[in-house]
C-alpha positions as a printed Julia matrix, in Angstrom:
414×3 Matrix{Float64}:
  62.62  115.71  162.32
  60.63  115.11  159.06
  60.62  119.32  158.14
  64.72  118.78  158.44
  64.39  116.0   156.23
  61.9   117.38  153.92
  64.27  120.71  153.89
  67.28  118.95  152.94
  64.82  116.72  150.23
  64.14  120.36  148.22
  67.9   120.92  148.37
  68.68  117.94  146.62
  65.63  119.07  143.93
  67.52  122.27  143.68
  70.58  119.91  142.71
  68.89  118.12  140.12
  68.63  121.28  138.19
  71.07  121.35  135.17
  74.56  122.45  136.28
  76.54  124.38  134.49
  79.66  125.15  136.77
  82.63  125.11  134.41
  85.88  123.13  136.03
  89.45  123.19  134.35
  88.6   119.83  133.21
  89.63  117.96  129.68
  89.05  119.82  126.65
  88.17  118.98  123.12
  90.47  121.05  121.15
  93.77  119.83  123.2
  92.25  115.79  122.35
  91.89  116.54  118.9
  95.0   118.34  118.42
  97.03  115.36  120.32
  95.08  112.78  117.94
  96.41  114.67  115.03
  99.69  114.98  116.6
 100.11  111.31  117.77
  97.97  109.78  115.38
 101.11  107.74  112.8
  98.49  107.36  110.08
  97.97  111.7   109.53
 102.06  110.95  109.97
 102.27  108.2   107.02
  99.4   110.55  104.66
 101.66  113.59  105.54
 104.99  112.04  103.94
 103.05  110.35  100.68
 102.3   114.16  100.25
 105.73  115.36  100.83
 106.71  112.34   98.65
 104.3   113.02   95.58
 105.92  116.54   94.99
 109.05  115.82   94.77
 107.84  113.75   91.83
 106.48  116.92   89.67
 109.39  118.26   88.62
 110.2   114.34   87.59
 107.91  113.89   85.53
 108.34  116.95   83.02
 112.02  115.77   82.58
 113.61  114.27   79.93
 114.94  110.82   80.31
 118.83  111.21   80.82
 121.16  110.75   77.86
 122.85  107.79   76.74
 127.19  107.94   76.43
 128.53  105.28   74.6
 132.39  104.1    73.88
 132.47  101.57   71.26
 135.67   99.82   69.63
 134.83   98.66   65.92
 136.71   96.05   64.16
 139.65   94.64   66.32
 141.45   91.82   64.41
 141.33   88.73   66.79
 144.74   87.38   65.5
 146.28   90.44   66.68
 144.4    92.72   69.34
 145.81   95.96   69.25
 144.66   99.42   68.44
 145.83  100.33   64.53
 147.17   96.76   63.5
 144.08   96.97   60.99
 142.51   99.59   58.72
 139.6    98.73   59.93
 140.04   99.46   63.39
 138.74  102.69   64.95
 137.27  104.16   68.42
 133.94  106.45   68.5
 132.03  108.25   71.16
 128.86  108.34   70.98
 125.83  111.18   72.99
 122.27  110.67   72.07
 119.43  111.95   73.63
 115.68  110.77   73.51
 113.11  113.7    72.89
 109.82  113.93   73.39
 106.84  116.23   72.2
 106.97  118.87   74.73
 102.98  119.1    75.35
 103.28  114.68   76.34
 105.82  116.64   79.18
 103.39  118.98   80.37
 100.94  116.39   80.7
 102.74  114.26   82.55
 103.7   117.71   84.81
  99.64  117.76   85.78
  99.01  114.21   86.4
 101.82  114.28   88.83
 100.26  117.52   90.28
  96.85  116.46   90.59
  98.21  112.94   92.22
  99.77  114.93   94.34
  96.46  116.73   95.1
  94.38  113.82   95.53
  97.15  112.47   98.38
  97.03  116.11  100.08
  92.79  115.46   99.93
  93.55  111.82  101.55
  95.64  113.11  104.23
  92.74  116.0   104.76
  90.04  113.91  104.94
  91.96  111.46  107.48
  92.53  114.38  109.92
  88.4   115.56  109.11
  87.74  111.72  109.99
  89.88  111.96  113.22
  88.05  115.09  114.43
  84.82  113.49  114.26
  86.16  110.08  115.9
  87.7   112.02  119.08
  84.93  114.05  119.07
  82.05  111.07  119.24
  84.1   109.45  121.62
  84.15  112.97  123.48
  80.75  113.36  123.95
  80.11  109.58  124.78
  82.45  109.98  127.81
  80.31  113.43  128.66
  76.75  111.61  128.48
  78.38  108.97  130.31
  79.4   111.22  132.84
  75.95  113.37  133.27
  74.01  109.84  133.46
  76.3   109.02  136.39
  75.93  111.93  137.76
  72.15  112.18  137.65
  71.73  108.5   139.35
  73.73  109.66  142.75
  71.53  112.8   142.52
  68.77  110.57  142.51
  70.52  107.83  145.41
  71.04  111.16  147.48
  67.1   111.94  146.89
  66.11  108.06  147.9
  68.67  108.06  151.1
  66.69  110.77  152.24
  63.21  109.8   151.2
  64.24  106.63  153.21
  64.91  108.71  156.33
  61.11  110.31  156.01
  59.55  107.1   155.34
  61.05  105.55  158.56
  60.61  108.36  160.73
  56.84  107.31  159.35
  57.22  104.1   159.85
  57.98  105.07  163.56
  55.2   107.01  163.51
  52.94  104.44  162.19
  52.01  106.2   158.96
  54.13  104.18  156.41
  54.32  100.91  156.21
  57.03   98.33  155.91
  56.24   97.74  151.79
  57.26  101.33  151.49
  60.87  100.99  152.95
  61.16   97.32  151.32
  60.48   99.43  147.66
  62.61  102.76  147.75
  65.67   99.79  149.47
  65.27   98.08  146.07
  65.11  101.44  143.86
  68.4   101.71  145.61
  69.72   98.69  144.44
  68.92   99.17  140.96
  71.14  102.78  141.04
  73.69  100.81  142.35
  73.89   98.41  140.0
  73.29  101.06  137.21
  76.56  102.88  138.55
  78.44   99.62  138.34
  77.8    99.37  134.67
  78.01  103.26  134.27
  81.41  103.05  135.74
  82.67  100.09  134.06
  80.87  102.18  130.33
  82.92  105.03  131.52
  86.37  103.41  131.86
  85.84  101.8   128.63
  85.46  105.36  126.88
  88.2   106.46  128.8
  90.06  103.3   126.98
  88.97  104.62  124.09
  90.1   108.17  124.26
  93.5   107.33  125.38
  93.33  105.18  122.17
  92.84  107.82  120.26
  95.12  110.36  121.55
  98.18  107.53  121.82
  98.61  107.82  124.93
  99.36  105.02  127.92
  96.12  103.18  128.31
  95.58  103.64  132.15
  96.51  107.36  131.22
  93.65  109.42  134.25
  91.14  111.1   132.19
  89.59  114.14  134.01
  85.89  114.52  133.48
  84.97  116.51  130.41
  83.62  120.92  130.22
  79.97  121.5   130.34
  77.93  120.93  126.96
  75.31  123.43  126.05
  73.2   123.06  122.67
  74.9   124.4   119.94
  73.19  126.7   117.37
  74.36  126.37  114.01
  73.23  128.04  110.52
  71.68  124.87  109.0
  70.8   126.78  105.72
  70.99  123.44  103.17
  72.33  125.08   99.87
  74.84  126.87  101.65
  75.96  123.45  103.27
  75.75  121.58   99.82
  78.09  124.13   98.09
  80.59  123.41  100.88
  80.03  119.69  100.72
  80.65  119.85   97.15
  84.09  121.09   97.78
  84.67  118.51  100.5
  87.84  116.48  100.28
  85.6   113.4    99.0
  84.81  115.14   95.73
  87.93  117.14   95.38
  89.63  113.89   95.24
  87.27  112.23   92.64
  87.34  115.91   90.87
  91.27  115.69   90.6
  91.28  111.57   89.44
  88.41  112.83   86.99
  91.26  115.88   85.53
  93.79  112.75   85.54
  91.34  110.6    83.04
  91.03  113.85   80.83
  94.77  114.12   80.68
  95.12  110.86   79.86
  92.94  111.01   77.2
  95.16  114.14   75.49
  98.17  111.93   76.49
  96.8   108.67   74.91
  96.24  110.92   71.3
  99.75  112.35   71.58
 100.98  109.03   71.13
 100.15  108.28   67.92
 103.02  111.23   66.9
 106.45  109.89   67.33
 109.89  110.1    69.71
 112.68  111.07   68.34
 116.25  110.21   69.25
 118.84  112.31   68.11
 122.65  110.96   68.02
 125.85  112.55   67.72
 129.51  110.22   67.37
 132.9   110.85   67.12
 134.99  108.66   65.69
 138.79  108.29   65.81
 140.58  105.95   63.0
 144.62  105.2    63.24
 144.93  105.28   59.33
 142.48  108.15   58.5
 140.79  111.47   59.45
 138.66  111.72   61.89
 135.09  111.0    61.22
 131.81  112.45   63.07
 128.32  110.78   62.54
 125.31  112.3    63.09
 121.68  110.12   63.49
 117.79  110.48   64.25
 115.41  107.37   65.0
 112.35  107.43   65.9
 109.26  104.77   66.57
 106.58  104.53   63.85
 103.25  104.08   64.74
 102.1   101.48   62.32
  99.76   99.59   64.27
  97.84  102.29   65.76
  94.01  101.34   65.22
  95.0    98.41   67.32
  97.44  100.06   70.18
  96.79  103.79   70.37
  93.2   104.2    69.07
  92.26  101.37   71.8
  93.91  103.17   74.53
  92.37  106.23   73.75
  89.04  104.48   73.68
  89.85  103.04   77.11
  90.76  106.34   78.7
  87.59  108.13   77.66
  85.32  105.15   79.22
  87.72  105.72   82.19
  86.99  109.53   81.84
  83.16  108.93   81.75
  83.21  106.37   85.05
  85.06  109.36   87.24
  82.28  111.69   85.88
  79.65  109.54   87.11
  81.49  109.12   90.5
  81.02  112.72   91.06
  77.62  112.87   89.8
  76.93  110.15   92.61
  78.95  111.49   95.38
  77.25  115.25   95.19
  73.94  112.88   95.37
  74.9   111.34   98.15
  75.99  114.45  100.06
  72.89  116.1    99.05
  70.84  113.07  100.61
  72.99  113.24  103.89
  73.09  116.84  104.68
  68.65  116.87  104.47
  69.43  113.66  106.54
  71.42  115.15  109.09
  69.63  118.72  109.44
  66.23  117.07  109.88
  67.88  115.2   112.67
  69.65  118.32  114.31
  65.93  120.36  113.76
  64.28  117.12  115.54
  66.33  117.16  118.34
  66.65  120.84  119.39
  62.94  121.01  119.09
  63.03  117.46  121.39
  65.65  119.36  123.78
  63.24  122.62  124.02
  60.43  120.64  124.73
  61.95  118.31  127.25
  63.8   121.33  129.06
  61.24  124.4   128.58
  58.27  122.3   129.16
  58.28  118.89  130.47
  61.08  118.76  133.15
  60.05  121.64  135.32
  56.5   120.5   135.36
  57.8   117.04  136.41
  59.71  118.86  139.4
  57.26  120.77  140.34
  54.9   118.19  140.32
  57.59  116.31  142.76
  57.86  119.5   144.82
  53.73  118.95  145.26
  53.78  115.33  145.75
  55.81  115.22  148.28
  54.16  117.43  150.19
  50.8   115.62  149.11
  52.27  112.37  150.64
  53.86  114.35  153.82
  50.09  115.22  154.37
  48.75  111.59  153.34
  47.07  112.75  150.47
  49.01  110.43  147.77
  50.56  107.13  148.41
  54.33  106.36  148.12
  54.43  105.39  145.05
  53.21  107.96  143.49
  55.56  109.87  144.48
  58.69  107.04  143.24
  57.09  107.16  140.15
  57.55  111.42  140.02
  61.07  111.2   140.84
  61.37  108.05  138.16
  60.18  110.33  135.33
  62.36  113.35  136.52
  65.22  111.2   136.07
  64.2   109.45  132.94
  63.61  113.17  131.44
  66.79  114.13  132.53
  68.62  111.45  131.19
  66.84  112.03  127.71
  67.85  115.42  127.94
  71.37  114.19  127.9
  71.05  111.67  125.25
  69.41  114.28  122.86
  72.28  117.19  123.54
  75.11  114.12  122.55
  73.29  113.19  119.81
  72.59  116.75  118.6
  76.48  116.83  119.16
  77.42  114.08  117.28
  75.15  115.09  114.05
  77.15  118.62  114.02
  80.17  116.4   114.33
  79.51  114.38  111.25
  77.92  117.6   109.41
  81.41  119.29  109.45
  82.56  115.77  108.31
  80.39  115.64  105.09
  81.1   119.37  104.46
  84.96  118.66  105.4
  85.41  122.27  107.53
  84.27  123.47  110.89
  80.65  125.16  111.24
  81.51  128.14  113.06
């Protein structure tokens, strides 16, 4: 009886080996692309876009001109048309102008406002990624750590049965069977909260992806450790073209336009004006006019606001200046992390975990023969499944730092 027991112990050691059986299960790629799909925010940054260029060809237009029909000196003693001398009808067409290069400017601020809402929506759909697929890997660890604790109520059911056909046999003793009962009870409770961890991320998930909240969530594909190039300057020079500092790069080209803009103003607009005029009692008379604004007060209005824009010019400069820094300071962040855990994850997985089952192997053999007491061997399995469940921990961790690495860099590290 106890060599069928102890037989169908090492079967369940076998089973605490990492599995990697893959099951049509959910998948990453289809979350994220429903996210994006579903998701009316990436909706709402996708129409501003669509909305900003059809303002471009707006904004290097000229304002519409003005068509005026004017009556000029109608007696009020007797209204009607030709009673006086005086009395005549024009129409009138004038049309504002402006210096052509104050048009073209206006053209690229439009255009690189219309950039900097394309960079929002981008960096909303780079933000989604990395929530869906944090949330993704939470529900996998979540998974794995349930996972491992009925591998390891399996492995106590049938230590139990050994220790009582012991017990029967007068070579373990009732403390034994009173302690691997109450490392029972603690799995069980640890799956209650497991389960109730897991439904929340599967809350959270449906949240994501808009769809009904009790939508059923299939468990997730095997993880294995991704490898990635982590080769720094290569990541900085992306990271400098994320969407973050393409955005402050295009509202830094906006300041410098301004700045031309503001100096343009100090040369006038002209409006030109042509009228026709039609008189009862003599010939027909066209007029022909120009106005334009004089800039008289310019060291107070336009020399200020050219002032202003270059300060504003000089704040987006350091913006970019301290974005790049802090890019710089989170990619060494995040790669010393990523090193530090795969090095963790060898360790733990190379080294640590199969001494820790074979040492279980050998205990409980040892306590099969007498040699160690019970606990000894309790404390084997314990570390087993600690290890195990660090192993997890690590590889969604590891996860999550590549996650928020193609964040700061704003692509996908292939």
């Amino acid at each position: 009886m106890i060599k069928k027991n102890i037989l169908a112990l090492f079967f369940l050691l076998i089973l605490q080996l990492p599995s990697f059986a893959i099951q049509k299960n959910l998948d990453i790629n289809e979350l994220i692309k429903n996210a994006l799909e579903n998701n009316p925010e990436i909706k709402s940054l996708s129409l501003k876009y669509q909305v900003s260029l059809f303002k471009i060809p707006q904004e290097k237009s000229l304002d519409d001109a003005m068509i005026s029909l004017n009556s000029m000196n109608l007696p009020t003693n007797a209204i009607a048309f030709g009673s006086s001398m005086m009395t005549a009808l024009s129409l009138s067409i004038s049309q504002k102008t402006v210096y052509s290069e104050k048009l073209i400017l206006k053209e690229k601020i439009a255009i690189a406002m219309s950039e900097i809402e394309k960079q929002m929506f981008l960096e909303k759909v780079n933000s989604i990624k990395m929530n869906v697929k944090n949330v993704y890997y939470e529900f996998y660890y979540l998974n794995k750590i349930i996972e491992l604790q009925n591998r390891n109520k399996a492995l106590l059911k049938e230590l139990s049965k050994i220790i009582q056909t012991k017990y029967i046999t007068g070579t373990a003793t009732q403390q034994e069977i009173i302690k691997i009962n109450i490392e029972g009870s603690k799995i069980n409770k640890n799956l209650i909260e497991l389960n109730k961890k897991k439904d929340r991320a599967k809350l959270e998930i449906n949240k994501l992806i808009y769809k009904p909240i009790f939508s059923i969530i299939n468990d997730v594909k095997e993880i294995k450790l991704s490898k990635i190039d982590l080769d720094f300057e290569k990541l900085r020079k992306l990271a400098y073209k994320s969407t973050e500092i393409k955005k402050a790069e295009y509202e830094k080209n906006i300041a410098e336009y301004e700045i031309k803009k503001a100096e343009l103003e100090t040369i006038p607009d002209f409006d030109f004006m042509l009228a026709y005029t039609i008189a009862p009692d003599r010939s027909d008379l066209i007029s022909l006019g120009l106005s334009f604004n004089l800039p008289i007060w310019y060291k107070d209005k336009q020399l200020k606001m050219i002032e202003e824009k270059k300060y504003t010019y000089q704040a987006f400069l350091s913006n970019i200046k301290n974005l790049e820094n802090n890019k710089s300071f989170n990619l060494a962040t995040i790669i010393s992390k990523i090193n530090e855990n795969e090095e963790k994850y060898d360790y733990l997985v190379n080294g640590i975990l199969p001494q820790l089952q074979q040492a279980l192997k050998s205990s409980l053999v040892n306590y099969q023969t007498g040699k160690i007491e019970f606990m000894s061997l309790l404390d084997t399995q314990r570390e087993i499944i600690e290890s195990e469940m660090e192993i997890q921990m690590i590889l969604i961790e590891h996860e999550k730092n590549i996650a928020e690495l193609e964040f700061e860099i704003g692509s996908e590290i292939k």
